[in-house]
C-alpha positions as CSV (number, residue, x, y, z in Angstrom):
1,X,116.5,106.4,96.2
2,X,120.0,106.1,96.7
3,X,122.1,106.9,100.3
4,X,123.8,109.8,97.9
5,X,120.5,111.1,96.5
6,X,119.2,111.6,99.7
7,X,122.0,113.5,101.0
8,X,121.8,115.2,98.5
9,X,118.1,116.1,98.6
10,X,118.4,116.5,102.6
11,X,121.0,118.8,102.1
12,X,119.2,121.0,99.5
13,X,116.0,121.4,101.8
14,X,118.5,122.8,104.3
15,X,119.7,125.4,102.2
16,X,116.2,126.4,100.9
17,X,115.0,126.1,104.2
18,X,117.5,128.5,105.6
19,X,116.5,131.2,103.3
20,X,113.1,131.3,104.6
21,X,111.0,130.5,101.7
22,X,109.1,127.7,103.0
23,X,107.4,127.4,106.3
24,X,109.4,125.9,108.8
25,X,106.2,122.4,109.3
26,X,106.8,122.0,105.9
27,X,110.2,121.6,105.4
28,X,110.1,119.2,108.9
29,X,107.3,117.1,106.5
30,X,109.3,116.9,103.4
31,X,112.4,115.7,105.8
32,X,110.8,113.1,107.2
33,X,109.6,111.9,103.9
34,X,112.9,111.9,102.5
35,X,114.3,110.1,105.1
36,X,111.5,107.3,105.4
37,X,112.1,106.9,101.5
38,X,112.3,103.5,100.5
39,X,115.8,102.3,98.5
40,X,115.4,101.8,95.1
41,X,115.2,97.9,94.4
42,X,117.6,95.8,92.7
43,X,116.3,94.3,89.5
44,X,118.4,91.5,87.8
45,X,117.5,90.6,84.4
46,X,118.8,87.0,83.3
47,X,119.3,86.5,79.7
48,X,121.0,83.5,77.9
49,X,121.2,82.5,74.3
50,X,119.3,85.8,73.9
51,X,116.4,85.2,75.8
52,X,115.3,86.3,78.7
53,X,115.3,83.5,82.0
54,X,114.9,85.6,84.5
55,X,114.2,89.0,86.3
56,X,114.5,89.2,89.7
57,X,114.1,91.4,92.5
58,X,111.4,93.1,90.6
59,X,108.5,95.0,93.0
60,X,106.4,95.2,90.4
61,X,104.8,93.2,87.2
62,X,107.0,93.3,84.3
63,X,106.3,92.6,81.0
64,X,108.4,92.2,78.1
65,X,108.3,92.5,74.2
66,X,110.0,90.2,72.1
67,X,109.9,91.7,68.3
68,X,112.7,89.3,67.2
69,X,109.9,86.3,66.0
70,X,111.4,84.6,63.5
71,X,110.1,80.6,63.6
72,X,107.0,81.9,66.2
73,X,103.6,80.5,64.9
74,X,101.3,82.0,67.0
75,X,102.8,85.7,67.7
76,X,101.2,88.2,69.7
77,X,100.5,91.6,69.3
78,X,101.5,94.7,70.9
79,X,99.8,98.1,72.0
80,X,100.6,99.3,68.5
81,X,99.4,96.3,66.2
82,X,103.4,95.2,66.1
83,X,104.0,91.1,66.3
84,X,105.8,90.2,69.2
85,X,105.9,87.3,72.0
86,X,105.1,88.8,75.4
87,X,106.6,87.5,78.6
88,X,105.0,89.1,81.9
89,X,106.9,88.7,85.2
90,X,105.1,88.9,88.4
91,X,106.7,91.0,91.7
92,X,108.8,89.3,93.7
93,X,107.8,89.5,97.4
94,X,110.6,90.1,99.9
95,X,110.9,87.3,102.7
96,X,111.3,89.3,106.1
């Protein structure tokens, strides 16, 4: 979540909250999750000659499909049935 999206949700609860539609503990709980909310990460994908060297910054696995196989001898396969080369990326962990 960006800084401006969650102005702009904070700001929104305020307004619904001053027309009294929500209960007053509720509003305070959906505050203070919006304001814990995590920023949304920064993924960098590095690609050169048309393939793929790097992606960084990623909190989670990624994986990625490769349909262009021309030249592969042993392709793999996607969810589909669809030849591909699959490249899986593992999370990045954040030094402190």
């Amino acid at each position: 979540m960006t800084a401006q999206e969650r102005g702009l949700l904070l700001e929104a609860l305020s307004h619904y909250s001053d027309g009294k539609r929500a209960e007053a503990d509720e509003v305070d709980t959906m505050r203070g999750k919006i304001e814990r909310a995590k920023p949304q990460p920064c993924v960098i994908m590095r690609v050169e000659g048309g393939f793929v060297e790097e992606i960084g910054g990623n909190p989670f696995p990624v994986r990625l499909y490769d349909y262009d196989i021309d030249g592969v001898d042993d392709p793999q396969f996607d969810e589909e049935g669809r030849a591909c080369v699959i490249s899986e990326y593992e999370p990045q962990r954040i030094q402190p």
